[in-house]
Every structure is written in structure tokens, then in C-alpha cells.
ChimeraX commands (.cxc) that place a marker at each C-alpha (Angstrom):
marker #1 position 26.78,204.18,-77.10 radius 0.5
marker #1 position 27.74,207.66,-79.44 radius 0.5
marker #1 position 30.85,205.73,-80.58 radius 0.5
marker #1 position 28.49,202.22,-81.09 radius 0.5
marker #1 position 27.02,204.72,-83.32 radius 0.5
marker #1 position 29.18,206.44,-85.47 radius 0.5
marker #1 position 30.39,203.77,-87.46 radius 0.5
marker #1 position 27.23,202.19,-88.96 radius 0.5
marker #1 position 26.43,205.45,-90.04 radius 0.5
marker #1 position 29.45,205.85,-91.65 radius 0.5
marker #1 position 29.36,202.30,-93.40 radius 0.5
marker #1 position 25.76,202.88,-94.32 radius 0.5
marker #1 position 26.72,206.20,-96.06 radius 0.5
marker #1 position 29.85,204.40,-97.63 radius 0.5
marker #1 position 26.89,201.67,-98.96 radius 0.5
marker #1 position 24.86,204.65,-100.29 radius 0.5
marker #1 position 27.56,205.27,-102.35 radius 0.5
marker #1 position 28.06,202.38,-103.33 radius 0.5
marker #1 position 24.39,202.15,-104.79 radius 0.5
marker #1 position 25.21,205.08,-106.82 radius 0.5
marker #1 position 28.10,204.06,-108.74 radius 0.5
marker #1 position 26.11,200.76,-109.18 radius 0.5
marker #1 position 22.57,203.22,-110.56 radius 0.5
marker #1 position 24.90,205.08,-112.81 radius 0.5
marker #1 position 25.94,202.07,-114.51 radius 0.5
marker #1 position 21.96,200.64,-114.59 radius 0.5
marker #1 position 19.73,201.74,-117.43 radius 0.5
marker #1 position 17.36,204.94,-116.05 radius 0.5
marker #1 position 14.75,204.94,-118.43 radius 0.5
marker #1 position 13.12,201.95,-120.22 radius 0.5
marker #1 position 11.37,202.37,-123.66 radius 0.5
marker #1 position 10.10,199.55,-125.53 radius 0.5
marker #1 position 9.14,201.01,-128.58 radius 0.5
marker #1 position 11.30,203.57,-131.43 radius 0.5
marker #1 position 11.65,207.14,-130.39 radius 0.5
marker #1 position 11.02,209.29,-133.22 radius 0.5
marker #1 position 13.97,211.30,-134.78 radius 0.5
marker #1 position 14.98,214.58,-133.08 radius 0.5
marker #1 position 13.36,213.14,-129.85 radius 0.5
marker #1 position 16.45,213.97,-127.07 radius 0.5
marker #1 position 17.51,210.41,-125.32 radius 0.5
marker #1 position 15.39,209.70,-121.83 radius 0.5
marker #1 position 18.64,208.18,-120.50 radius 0.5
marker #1 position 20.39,210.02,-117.87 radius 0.5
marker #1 position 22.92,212.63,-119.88 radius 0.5
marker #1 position 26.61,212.12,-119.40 radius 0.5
marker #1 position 26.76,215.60,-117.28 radius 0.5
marker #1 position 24.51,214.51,-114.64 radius 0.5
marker #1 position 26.10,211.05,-114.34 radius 0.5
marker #1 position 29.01,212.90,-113.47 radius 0.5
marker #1 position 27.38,215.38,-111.23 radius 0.5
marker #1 position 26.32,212.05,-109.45 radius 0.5
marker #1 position 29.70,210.28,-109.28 radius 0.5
marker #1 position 31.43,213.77,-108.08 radius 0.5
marker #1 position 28.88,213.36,-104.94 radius 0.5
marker #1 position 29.62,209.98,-104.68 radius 0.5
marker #1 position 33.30,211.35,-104.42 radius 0.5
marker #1 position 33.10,213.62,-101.86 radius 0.5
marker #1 position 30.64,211.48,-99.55 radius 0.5
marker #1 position 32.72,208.62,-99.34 radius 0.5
marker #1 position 36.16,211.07,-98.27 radius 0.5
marker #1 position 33.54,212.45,-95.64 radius 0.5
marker #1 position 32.85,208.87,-94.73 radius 0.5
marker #1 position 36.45,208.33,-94.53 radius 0.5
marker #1 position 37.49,211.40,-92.50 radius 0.5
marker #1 position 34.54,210.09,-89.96 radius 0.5
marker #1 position 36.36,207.08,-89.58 radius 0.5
marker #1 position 39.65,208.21,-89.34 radius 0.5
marker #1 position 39.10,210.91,-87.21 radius 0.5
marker #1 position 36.39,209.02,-84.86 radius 0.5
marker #1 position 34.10,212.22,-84.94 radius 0.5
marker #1 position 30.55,212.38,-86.67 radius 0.5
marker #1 position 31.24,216.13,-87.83 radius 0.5
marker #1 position 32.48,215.27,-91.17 radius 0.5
marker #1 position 29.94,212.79,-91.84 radius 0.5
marker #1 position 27.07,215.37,-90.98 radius 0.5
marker #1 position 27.99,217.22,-94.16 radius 0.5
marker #1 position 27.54,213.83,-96.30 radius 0.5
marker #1 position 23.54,214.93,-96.32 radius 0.5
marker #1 position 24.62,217.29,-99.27 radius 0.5
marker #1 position 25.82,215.03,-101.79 radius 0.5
marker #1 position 23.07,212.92,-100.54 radius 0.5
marker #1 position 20.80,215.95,-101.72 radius 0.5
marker #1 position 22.64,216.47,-104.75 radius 0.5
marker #1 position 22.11,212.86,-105.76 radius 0.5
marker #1 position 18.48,212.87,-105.11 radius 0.5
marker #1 position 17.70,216.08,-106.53 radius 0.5
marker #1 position 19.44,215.33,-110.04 radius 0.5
marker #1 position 17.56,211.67,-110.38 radius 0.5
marker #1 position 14.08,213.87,-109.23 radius 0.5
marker #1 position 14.82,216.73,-111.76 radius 0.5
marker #1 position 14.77,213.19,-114.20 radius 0.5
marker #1 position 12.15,211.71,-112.76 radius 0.5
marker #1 position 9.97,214.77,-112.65 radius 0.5
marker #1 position 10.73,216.76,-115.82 radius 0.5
marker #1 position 12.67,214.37,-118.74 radius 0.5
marker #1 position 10.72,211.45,-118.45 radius 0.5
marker #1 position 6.79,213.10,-119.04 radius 0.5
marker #1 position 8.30,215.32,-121.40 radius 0.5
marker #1 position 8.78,212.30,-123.85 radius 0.5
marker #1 position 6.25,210.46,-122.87 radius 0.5
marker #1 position 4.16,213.53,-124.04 radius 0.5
marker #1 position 6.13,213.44,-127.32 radius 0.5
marker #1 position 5.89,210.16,-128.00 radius 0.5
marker #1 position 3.09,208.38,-125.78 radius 0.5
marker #1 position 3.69,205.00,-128.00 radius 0.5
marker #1 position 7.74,204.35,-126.65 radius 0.5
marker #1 position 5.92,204.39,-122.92 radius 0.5
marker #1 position 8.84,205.64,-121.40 radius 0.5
marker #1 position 9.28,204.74,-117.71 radius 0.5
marker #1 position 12.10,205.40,-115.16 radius 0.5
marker #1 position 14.78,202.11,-115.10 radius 0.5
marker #1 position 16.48,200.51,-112.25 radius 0.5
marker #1 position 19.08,202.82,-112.22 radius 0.5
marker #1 position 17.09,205.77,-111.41 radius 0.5
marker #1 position 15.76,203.75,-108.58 radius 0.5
marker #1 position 18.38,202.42,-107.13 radius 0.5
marker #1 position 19.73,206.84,-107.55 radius 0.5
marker #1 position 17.28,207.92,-105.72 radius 0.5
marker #1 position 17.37,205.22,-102.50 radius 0.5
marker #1 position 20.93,205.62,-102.30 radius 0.5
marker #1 position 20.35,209.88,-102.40 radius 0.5
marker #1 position 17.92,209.35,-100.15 radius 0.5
marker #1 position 20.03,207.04,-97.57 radius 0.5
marker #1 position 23.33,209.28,-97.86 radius 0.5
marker #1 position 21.18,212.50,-96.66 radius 0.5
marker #1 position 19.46,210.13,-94.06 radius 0.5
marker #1 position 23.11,209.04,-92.93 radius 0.5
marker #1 position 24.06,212.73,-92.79 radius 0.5
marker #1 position 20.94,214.27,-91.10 radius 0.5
marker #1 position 21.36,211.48,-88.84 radius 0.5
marker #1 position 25.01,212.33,-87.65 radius 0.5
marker #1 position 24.40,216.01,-87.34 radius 0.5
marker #1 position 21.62,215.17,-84.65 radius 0.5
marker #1 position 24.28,213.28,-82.98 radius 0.5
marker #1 position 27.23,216.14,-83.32 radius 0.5
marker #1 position 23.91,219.13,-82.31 radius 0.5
marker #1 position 23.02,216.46,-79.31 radius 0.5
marker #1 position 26.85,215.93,-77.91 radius 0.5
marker #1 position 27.41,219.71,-77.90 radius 0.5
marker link #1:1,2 radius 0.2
marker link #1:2,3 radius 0.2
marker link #1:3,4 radius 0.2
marker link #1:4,5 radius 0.2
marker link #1:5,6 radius 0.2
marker link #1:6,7 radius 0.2
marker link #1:7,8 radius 0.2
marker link #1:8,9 radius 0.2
marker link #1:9,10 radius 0.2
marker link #1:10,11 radius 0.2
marker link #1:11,12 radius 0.2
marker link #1:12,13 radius 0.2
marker link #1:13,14 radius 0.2
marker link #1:14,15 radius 0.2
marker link #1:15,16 radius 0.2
marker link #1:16,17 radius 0.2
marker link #1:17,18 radius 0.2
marker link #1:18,19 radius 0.2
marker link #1:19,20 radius 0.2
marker link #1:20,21 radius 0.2
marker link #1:21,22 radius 0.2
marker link #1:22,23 radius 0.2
marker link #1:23,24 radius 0.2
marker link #1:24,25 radius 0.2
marker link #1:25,26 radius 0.2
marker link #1:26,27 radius 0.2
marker link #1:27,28 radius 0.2
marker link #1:28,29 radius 0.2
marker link #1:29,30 radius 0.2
marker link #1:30,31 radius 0.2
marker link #1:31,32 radius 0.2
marker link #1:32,33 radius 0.2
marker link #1:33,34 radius 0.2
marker link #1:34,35 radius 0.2
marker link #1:35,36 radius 0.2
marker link #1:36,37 radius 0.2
marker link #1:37,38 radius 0.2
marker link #1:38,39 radius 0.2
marker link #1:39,40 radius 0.2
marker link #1:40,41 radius 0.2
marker link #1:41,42 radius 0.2
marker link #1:42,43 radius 0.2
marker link #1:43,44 radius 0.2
marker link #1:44,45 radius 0.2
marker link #1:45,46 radius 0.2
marker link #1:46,47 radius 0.2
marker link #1:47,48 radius 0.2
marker link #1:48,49 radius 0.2
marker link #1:49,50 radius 0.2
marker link #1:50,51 radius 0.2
marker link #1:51,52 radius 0.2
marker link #1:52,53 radius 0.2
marker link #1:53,54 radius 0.2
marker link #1:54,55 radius 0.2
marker link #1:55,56 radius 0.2
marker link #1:56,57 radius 0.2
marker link #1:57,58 radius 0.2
marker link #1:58,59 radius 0.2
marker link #1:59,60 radius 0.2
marker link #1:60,61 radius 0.2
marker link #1:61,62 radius 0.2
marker link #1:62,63 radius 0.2
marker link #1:63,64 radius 0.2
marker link #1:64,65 radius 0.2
marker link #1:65,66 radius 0.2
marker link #1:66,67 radius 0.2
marker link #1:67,68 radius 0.2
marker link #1:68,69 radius 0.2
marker link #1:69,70 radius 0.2
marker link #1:70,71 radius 0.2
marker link #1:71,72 radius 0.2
marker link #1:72,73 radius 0.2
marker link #1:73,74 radius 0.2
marker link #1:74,75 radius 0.2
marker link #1:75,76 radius 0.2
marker link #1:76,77 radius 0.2
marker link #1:77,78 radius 0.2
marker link #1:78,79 radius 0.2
marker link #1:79,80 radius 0.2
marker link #1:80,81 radius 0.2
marker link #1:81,82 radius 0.2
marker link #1:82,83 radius 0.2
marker link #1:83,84 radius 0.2
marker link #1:84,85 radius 0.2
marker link #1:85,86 radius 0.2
marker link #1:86,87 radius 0.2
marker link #1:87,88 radius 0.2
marker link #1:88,89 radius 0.2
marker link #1:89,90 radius 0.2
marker link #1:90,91 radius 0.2
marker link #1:91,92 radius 0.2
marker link #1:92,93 radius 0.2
marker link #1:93,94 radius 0.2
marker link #1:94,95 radius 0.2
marker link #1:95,96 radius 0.2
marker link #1:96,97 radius 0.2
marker link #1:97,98 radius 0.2
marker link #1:98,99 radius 0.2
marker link #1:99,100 radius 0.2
marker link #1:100,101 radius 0.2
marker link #1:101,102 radius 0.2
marker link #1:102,103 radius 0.2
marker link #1:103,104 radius 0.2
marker link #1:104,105 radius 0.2
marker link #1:105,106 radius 0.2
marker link #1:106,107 radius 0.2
marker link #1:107,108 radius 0.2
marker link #1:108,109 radius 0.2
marker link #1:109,110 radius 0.2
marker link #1:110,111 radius 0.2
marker link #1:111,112 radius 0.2
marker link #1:112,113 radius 0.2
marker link #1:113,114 radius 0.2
marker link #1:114,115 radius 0.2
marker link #1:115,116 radius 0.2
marker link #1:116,117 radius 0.2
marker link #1:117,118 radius 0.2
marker link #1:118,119 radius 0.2
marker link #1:119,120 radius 0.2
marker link #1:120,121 radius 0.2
marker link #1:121,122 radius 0.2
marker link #1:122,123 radius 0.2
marker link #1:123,124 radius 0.2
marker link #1:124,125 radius 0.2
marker link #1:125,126 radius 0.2
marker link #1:126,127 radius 0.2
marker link #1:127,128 radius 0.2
marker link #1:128,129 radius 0.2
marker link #1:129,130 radius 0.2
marker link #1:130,131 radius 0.2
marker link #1:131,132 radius 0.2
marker link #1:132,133 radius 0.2
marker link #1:133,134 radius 0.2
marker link #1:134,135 radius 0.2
marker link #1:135,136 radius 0.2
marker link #1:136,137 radius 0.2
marker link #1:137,138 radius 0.2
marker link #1:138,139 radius 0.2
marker link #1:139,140 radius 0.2
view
């Protein structure tokens, strides 16, 4: 049943990734209207795009090494990427998008698919990672 297992979890983290490459390419904050000049872009910033696709990096080797080495114990670490991802699109979520909204209350900026679709995928990687660290704590 443990071996049953360890592969979906794998896959589904492998998925999760997936989802992130496909939110960074998705718009993550719609405006309608003009921002005025000076006002800094809601969109996700190049940086953190790149923080995202780094995590994306290192939880799909971790899904890798689970499959190749038949063991859950690299996939239990892919909860921190999952965490990374998930904590950047909440840091945009949370502090960027009010903060123009506040500036500019006519643009009625709102988060876009792409931060969405960020912060399921963050949320399934950790998920996928908490979920095979049970299973490594509960076969030791």
C-alpha cells in the first residue's frame, strides 16, 4: 500500500509544478482602468517570478529523486518550495495589491488568474510534501 502511495504523490507534486510555470505565464493582477504615473506595476515583478520558477526547479528534481530512488524522503522536502511559492503570491496578494488599490481606487485592481492558479499549486506542492513526510515519520 506505502509504495501504491508514493507515486501519486510524486505526480501530484510534479502537477503542482506544473501549475506554476503555467501562473507565471498568466496575468496576476487585473486593472481595467489607467494607473496614474509613478504608480509601481501590480503585476508580479520579474524577481519573484523567478523566485517562483527556482522552486518550481528544485520540487520537480525532488519529485524526480522520489521516483528514481522509490523512497518518499526526498519528496518530504518538496513542502518548502511549496511554501516558498505560496508565501511570495500571499506577500502579493496581501501587501501589493491594496497598496494600489489605495492609490488609485478608480483602476480597481484585483488579483488575476495567475496569482490563483500560484497559490493552488503552492498550496498542493506543500500538501504533497507534508503528506510524504507523514508517510517517511510513520514507516520509521
Amino acid at each position: 500500500m506505502r509504495r501504491g502511495w508514493r507515486i501519486p504523490r510524486a505526480a501530484v507534486a510534479g502537477v503542482a509544478g506544473l501549475g506554476v510555470i503555467a501562473g507565471l505565464t498568466l496575468r496576476t493582477a487585473n486593472y481595467p482602468g489607467l494607473l496614474p504615473p509613478g504608480t509601481p506595476d501590480p503585476e508580479l515583478d520579474l524577481g519573484l517570478r523567478l523566485v517562483c520558477a527556482a522552486a518550481v526547479l528544485i520540487a520537480v528534481t525532488l519529485a524526480y529523486l522520489t521516483f528514481a530512488r522509490r523512497q518518499d524522503e526526498p519528496l518530504a522536502l518538496a513542502c518548502l518550495p511549496g511554501l516558498v511559492v505560496t508565501g511570495v503570491i500571499l506577500r502579493h496578494l496581501v501587501v501589493t495589491l491594496p497598496g494600489v488599490t489605495r492609490l488609485q481606487p478608480a483602476a480597481r485592481v484585483v488579483p488575476g488568474a495567475g496569482s490563483w492558479v500560484l497559490l493552488v499549486s503552492g498550496v498542493v506542492m506543500t500538501a504533497a510534501g507534508l503528506a510524504a513526510a507523514f508517510a517517511v515519520r510513520r514507516a520509521a
